[in-house]
N, C-alpha and C positions, 0 to 999 in steps of 0.2 A: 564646456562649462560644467563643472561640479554643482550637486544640487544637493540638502540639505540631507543629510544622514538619519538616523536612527540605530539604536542598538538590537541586535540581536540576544534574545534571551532563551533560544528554544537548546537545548542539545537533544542532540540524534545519536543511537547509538549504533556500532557494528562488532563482529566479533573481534577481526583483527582489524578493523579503522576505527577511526573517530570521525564523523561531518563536524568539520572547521564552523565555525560561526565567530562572528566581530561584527564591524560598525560597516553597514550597506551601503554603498556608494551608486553611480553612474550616471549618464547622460540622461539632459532634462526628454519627459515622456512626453505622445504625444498627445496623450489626455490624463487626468489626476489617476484614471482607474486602472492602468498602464503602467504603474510606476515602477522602477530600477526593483524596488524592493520585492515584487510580486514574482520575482526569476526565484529569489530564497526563501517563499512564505510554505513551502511545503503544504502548499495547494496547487491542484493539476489543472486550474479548472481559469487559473489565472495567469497572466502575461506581462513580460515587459515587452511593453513597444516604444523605439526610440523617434523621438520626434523628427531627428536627423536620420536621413535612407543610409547614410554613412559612416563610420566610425563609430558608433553605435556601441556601449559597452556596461554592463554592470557586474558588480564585485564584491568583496568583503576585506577589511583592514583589521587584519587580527588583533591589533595594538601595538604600542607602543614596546621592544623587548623582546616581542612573540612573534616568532617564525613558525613556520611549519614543513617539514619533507610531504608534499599532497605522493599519493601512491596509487589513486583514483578517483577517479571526476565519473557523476550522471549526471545526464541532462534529457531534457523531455523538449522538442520543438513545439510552441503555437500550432494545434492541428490545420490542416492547411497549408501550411508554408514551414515545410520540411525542406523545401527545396530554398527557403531561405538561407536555412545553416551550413550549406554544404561551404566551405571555404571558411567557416567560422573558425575562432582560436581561443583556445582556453591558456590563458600565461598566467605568471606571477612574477612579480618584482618587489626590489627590497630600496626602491627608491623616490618612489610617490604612486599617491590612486592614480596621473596620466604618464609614467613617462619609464622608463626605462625594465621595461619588459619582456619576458623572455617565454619561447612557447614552449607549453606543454602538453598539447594533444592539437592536430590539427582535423575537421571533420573533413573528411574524404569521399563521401557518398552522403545523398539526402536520409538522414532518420526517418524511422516511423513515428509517425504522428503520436499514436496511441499508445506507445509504451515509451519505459523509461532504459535511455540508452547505458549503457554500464561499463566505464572502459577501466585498464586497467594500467598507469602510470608508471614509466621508466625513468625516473629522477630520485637523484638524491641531492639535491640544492634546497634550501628552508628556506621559506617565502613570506615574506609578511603580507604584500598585496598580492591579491589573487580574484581573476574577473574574467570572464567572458567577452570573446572582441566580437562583434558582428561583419561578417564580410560585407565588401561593396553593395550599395542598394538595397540592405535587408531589413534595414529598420530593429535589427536584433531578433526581434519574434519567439523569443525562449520564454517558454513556458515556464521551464523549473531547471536548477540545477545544483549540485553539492561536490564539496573539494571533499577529500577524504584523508586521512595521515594518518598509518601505521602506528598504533597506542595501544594503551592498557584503557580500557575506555569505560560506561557505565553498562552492564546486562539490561537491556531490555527486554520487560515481560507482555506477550501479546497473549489479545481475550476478544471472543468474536461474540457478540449477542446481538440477537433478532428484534429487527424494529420494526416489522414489519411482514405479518405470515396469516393473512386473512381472507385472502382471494376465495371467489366461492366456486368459479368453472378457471381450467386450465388455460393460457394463454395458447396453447396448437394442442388438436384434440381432433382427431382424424379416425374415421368409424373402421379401417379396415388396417393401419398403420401404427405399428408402434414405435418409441424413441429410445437409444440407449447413449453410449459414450459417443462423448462428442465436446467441442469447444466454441464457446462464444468469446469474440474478439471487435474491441469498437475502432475503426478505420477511417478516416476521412479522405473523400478523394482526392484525386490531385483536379487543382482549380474549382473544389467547394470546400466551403469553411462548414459546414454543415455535417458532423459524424454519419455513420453510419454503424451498424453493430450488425454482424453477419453470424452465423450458426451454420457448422461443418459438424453434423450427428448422422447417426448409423439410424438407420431404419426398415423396420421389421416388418414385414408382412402378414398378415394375421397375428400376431405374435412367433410365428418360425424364427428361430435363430438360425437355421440356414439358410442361402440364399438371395443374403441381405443385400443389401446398396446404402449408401450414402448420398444425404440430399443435403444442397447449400440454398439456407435462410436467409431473409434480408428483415430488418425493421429499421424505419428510416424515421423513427421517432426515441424514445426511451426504453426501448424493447415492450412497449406494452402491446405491438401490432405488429403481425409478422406477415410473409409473402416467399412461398417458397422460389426459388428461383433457378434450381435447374439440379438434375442429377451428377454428382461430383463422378463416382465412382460403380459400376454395377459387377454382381458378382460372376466367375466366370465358371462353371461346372466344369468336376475334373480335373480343377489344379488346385493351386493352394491358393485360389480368392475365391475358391467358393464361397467363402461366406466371409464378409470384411467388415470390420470395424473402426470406430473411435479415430476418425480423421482429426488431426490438428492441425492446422497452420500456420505456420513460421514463418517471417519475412526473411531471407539471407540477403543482408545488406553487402555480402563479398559479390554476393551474385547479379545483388538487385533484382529478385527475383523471388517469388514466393514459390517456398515450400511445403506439403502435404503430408506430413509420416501418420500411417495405417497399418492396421493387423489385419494379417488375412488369414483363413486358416481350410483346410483342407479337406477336412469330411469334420460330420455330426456337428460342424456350426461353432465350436471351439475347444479342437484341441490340434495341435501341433504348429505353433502361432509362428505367424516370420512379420517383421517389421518391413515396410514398404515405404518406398519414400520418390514423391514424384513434385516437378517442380510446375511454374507456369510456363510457358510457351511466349509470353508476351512480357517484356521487360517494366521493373517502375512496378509500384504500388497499384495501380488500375490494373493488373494485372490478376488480382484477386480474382476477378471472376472466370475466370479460364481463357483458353482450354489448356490444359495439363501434358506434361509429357511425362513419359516413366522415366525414373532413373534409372533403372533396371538393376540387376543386382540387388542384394536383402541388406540393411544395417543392423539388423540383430534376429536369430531363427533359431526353433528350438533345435536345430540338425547344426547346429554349428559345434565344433571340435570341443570347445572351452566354454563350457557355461556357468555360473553360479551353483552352488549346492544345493539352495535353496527354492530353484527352480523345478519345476513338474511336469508331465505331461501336456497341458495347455501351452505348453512354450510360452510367445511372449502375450499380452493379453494388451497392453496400450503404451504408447512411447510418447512424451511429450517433452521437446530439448526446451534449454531456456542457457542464456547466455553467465556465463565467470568469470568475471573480469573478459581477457582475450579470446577464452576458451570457450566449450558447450559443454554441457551438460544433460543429461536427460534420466527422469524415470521412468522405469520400464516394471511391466509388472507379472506375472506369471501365476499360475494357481496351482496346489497339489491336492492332493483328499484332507478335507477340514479346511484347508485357508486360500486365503487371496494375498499375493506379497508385494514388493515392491522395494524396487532397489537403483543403484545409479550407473549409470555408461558416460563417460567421455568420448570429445572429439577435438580436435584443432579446428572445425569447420564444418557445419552440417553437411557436404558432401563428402567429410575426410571418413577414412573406417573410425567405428565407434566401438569401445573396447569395454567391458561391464569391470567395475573395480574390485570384485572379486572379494569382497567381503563374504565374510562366512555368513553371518545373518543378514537379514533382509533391512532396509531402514522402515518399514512401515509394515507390519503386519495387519492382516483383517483390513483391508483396503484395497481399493482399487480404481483405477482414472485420475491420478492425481494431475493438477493441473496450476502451474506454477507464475505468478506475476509480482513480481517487483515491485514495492509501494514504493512513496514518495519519499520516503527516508531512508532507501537503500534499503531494506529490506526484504528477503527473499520470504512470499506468501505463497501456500498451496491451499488447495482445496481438492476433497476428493472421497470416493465410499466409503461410510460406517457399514463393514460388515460386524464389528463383535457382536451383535446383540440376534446372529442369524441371517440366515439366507437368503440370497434376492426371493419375494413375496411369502417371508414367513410372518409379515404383518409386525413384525417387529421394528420397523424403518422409521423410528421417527428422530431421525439425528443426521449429522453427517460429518467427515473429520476434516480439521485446519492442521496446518504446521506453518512453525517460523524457523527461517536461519538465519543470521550471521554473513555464512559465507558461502551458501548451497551446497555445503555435506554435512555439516553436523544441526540433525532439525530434534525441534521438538512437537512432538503432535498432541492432540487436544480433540474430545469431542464437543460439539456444540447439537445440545436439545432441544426439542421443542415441542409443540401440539399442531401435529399435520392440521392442515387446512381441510376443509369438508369433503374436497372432491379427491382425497388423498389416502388409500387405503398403505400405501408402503412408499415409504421414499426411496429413491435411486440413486442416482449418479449428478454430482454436479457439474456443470455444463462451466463453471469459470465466474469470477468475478468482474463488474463492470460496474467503474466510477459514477455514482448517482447526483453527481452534481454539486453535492454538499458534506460540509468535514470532513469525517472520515465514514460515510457512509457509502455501500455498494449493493446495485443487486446482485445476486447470487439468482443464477437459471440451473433449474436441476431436472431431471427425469424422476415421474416417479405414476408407481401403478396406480391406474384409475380402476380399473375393470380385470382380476385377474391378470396375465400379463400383458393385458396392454397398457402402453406408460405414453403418458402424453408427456408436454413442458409446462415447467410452471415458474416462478418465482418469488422470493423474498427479497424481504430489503434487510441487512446486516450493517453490523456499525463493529469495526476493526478498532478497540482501546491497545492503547500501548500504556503501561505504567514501569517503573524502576523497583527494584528491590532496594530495600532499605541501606544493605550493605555493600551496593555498588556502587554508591553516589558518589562516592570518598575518592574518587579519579583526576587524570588530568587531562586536560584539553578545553575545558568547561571554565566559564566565571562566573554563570549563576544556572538554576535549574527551574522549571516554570515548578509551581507545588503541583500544578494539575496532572504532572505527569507522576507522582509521583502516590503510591497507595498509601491511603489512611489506615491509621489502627483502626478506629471510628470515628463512625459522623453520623449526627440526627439532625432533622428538622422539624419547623412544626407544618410545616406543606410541600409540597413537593418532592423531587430527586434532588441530588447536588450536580449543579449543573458544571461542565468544565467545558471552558471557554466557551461560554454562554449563560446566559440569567439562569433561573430556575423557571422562570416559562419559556426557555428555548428560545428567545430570542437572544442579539448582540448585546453581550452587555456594555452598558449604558448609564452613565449619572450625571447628571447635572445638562444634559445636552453633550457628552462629551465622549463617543465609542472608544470600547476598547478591544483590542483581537484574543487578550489569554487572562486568564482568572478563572474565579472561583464563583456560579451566581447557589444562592443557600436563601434559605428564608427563617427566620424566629421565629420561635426559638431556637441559634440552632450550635450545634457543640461540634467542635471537623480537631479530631486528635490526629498528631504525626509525631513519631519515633524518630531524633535525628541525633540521637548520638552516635559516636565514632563517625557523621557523615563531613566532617572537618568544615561546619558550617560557619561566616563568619558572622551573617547578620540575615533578617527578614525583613523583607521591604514589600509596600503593596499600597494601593490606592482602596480608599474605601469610600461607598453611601450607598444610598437608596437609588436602587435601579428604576429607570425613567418607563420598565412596560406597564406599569398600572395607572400610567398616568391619566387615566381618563374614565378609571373605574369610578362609583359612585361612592364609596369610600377609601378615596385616595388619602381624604384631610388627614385619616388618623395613621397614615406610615408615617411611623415613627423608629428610629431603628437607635441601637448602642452598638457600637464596634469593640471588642476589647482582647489585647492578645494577654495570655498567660505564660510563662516560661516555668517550666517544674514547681507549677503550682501558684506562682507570685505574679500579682497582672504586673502588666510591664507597657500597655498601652490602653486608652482610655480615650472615644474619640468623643464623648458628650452624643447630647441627643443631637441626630441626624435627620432631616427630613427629605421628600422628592424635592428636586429641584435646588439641591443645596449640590455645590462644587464636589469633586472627589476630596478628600480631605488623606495626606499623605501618612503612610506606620514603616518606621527606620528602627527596628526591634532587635538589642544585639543577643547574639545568639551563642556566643562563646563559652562551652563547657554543656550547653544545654543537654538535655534529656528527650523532654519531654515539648512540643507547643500543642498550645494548645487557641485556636480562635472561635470567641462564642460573640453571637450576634444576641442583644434580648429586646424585645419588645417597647421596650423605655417605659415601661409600667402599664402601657394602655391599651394592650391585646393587640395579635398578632395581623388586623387584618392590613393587608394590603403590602407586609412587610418583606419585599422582595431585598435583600441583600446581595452588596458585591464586593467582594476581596479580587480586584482588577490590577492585574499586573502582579500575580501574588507569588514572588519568586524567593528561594533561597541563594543568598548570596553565598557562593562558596570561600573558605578561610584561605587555600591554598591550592594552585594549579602548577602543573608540571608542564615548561616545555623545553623540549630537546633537552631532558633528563636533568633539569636545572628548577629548582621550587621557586617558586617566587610569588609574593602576597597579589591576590584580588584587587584591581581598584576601583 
């Protein structure tokens, strides 16, 4: 049984795909909070559960006309029941949401819970339906997933700022131990739905950087509590682990087995680095916790025949793979006198040899530890050292650097600022991003010196904005574009931030009793400019009133709000006075030839208080979409 639809209004962008979006389908859930729709809401944090243990299926119906060639499917399993998706099938069909379907990727081994799987598509057949089948007795259990199809698609611009940086003592703070490169990873075991977040970091002995070991963390809450739980790796004098660093862990799903890549280095604590790479001993995801076997063999050493140009004496300094499409990927990082660099190696398979691409320059200079996760939109996220501003504890550490890709070789990076927290003389090395539960927000765990060189852990909480360049929009694969995603020339208000997809006091926005998941929450007075020429816009549509959080303030009586949209100067919509507790009240504003919009909320004459505003559902409808090279009008 089909259950009622909705439209998808979000687009995602890639460098060479586009994520497909249309009208949501699938089998009834088996509670409202479970619904078909929550496998596409590009939130990690949500699930379809099918009410049926069988047959079990949700989708997307691009329209009516509109096909698609998919060239890559992610998906993220319900943490816990990884081992639901094994036999799952991803198809599409050009003949109905139930019946005449064809596969396109079959799951072969259980996913990791915790991250977002990334495959990469051998077809060339265009699809109009396209859904996820759940294998026998699985109840479906997918978390998130997205079709993808080879386009000219919209640039997405990503921006990373601090919600959260006021901690007054460090979360692990150890009197005779220091922490350096390292990676946190959130995991859930096999037969607990309950996560866990574990930390593989190098640690230092007085502060000596020879010598070292690696110790593996556990906190079996939100990372605010940690528990060390056993020595990964210790170093061995004499060879080249004397002194080892910056363990990562990899799940190899060819393998089913976890792997460990480390730099080890050989005298004075780091210089002549070789890449080490050792797996679990115990098959399956529980396997995390050891015990380890070597691989034996190096995957990347500064004694190797063929190195980069750009590489120094340090050889290699940290390796962290992460998956493309079918292939790996990894960066690896190296130092010479004045910099820290960072550059990319290939492999067909984390055990296969890994070859460095031989670029002349480096992709990241003044960095180092980058450490790479996949958001919810297909996007390839790093995080990792801000050296420009000087030297591990030149006191100069109050930053640290992000990059985005596309398609994990061509990034752009970006510093992200801030005011170290009290206990915090120099910041370090970030330790990785973990999903905080809510939007787009993560914490971020970093190393950083408390005491001279000893570096305890700490954390932030950061919030990942994606917005569109103005002259990207103008693409195809899209029917409409949320405005939230999209950057303002300007916006003022007269209290508050401008909230996106959310009120202006942070909460859901809300009118008349009635939520909404995307808009715009603003408060009056307030003026939100957007530049949409050349974006081949054909109209603006959006729900408007008085958001329902004040409803209980002491001067509620006087929200009073005017909605009014302007087009290159001339209003063109006019919703009368608005009060709390009055319906969303619908704006169908045509946009053809436009310049300039422009949305101002005002007070209705009788001062601002309580005047929370929402522009809910505030999308631009696009004039014209391309599919399979053929234009054809928006409906």
């Amino acid at each position: 049984m089909i259950v009622t639809a909705m439209m998808v209004i979000t687009v995602s962008a890639h460098a060479t795909s586009v994520k497909l979006s249309g009208l949501r389908f699938g089998t009834i859930p088996s509670a409202t909070g479970s619904k078909y729709d929550k496998a596409s809401d590009e939130n990690i944090s949500t699930f379809f559960d099918a009410s049926s243990a069988s047959e079990g299926y949700t989708g997307i119906d691009l329209g009516a006309n509109t096909k698609s060639v998919v060239k890559r499917i992610t998906f993220r399993c319900r943490p816990g029941f990884g081992s639901r998706m094994t036999g799952g099938k991803f198809q599409g069909s050009n003949t109905s949401q139930t019946g005449g379907y064809t596969d396109l990727h079959t799951i072969t081994a259980e996913p990791q819970g915790d991250n977002m799987e990334n495959v990469a598509i051998l077809n060339n057949t265009a699809y109009r339906y396209l859904r996820y089948l759940g294998p026998a007795k699985s109840n479906c259990n997918i978390a998130e997933m997205g079709f993808y199809a080879d386009e000219k698609v919209p640039k997405a611009e990503y921006s990373m700022e601090v919600v959260e940086n006021s901690a007054s003592t460090p979360l692990i703070n150890l009197p005779t131990v220091g922490f350096e490169g390292g990676c946190v990873m959130q995991y859930t075991p096999v037969g607990q739905t309950t996560p866990e977040i574990h930390m593989f970091v190098t640690e230092l002995t007085n502060g000596a950087w020879e010598f070292t070991h690696t110790g593996h963390w556990k906190s079996t809450d939100d990372g605010s509590t940690w528990a060390r739980h056993c020595t990964f790796q210790t170093h061995i004098k004499g060879t080249s682990k004397q002194s080892i660093w910056s363990p990562m862990p990899i799940f190899n799903t060819a393998e089913g087995r976890w792997n460990i890549f480390y730099v080890g280095y050989e005298k004075d604590g780091y210089v002549h680095g070789v890449v080490f790479r050792d797996y679990s001993q115990t098959s399956g995801y529980n396997g995390l916790d050891g015990p380890y076997i070597d691989a034996e063999g190096t995957v990347l050493s500064y004694y190797d025949k063929i190195r980069d140009v750009w590489e120094g004496e340090q050889g290699a300094d940290s390796f962290y793979p992460f998956k493309v499409g079918n292939t790996w990927s990894a960066f690896y990082g190296s130092a010479h006198v004045g910099s820290w660099d960072n550059g990319l190696a290939n492999a067909n398979s984390l055990a296969d040899k890994w070859t460095r691409d031989s670029i002349p320059k480096p992709t990241f200079t003044f960095t180092e530890n980058p450490i790479v996760q996949i958001l919810p939109d297909g996007t390839y996220f790093a995080v990792m050292d801000d050296l420009h501003n000087g030297g591990y504890g030149s006191g100069n550490g109050h930053s640290i650097r992000y990059a985005y890709s596309n398609d994990g070789v061509k990034w752009i990076d970006k510093a992200l600022s801030f005011t170290n927290p009290a206990w915090v003389n120099d910041m370090r090395t970030p330790q990785g991003l973990i999903y905080a539960g809510h939007g787009n927000e993560y914490w971020l765990f970093y190393t950083a010196y408390a005491n001279g060189l000893h570096q305890s852990i700490g954390r932030m909480k950061v919030r990942i904005n994606k917005s569109y360049r103005r002259d990207s929009v103008r693409s195809n694969g899209a029917t409409f574009v949320e405005l939230g995603s999209l950057r303002q020339e300007s916006s003022s208000q007269g209290w508050g931030t401008l909230g996106i997809n959310k009120s202006v006091s942070g909460t859901p926005l809300s009118v008349g009793g009635q939520k909404f998941e995307s808009g715009l929450g603003t408060h009056a007075q307030s003026e939100i400019v957007y530049d949409v020429e050349d974006l081949s816009v054909k109209a603006f549509t959006a729900r408007v009133g008085v958001d329902d959080a004040p409803k209980d303030h002491p001067s509620v009586k006087n929200a009073s709000i005017v909605f009014q949209v302007f087009v290159d100067g001339e209003k063109k919509f006019d919703s009368g006075v608005m009060r709390i507790g009055d319906q969303a009240k619908p704006v169908n504003v045509d946009l053809t030839g436009a310049k300039i919009l422009k949305l101002v909320v005002t007070d209705a004459g009788d001062g601002f208080s309580c005047d929370h505003a929402d522009w809910a559902e505030a999308v631009l409808v696009l004039k014209k979409l391309e599919v399979g090279g053929q234009k054809a009008e928006a409906k």
